[in-house]
N, C-alpha and C positions, 0 to 999 in steps of 0.2 A: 869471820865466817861470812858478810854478809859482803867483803867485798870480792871474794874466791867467789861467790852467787854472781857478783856485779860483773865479775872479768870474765865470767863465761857466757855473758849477753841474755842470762836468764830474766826475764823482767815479771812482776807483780800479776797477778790474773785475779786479785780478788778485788772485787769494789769494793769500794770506799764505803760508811753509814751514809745515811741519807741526811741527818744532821753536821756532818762533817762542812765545815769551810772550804776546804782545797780537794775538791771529787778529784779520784783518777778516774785516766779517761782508758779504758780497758776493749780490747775487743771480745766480742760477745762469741765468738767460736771458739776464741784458746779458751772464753772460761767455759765453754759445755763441754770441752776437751777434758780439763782440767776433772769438773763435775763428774766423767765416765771412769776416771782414772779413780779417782777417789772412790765412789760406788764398788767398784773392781778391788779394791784392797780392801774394804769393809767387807764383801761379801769374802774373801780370800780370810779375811779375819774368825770368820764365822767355823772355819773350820782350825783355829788356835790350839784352842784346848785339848783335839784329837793329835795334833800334830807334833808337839811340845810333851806332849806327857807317854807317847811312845818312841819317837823317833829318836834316836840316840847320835846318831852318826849324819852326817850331811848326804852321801848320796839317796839313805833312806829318806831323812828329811824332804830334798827338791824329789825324791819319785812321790811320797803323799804329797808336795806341791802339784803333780803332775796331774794325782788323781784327785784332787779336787779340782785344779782347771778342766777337766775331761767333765766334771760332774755337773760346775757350773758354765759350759759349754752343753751338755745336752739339754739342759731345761727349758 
């Protein structure tokens, strides 16, 4: 797994502990990139339990995907 990560030039965005011996050295934009994306699938998450306990079929599925991107877009 980690070398199909490696051979697509994907690299690491999380620092290192601050105890650690050998800090990576990370640029600060992919990881607020990284940060927005995550936030974005938490808040996507938030709507699970409606989406999972009706939705039976995939195009129903990605359309409640849709209408909760619409919802956490207008806020």
């Amino acid at each position: 797994m980690l070398t199909h990560v490696a051979a697509t030039g994907a690299q690491a965005v999380i620092p290192s502990k601050k105890n650690c011996l050998a800090q990576r050295v990370i640029e600060r934009n992919l990881y607020q990139d990284r940060n927005k994306v995550e936030r974005f699938f938490s808040r996507l998450k938030q709507f699970r339990r409606r989406a999972t306990r009706y939705e039976k079929t995939a195009s129903s599925f990605l359309g409640m995907v849709h209408f909760v991107l619409a919802l956490l877009w207008l806020r």
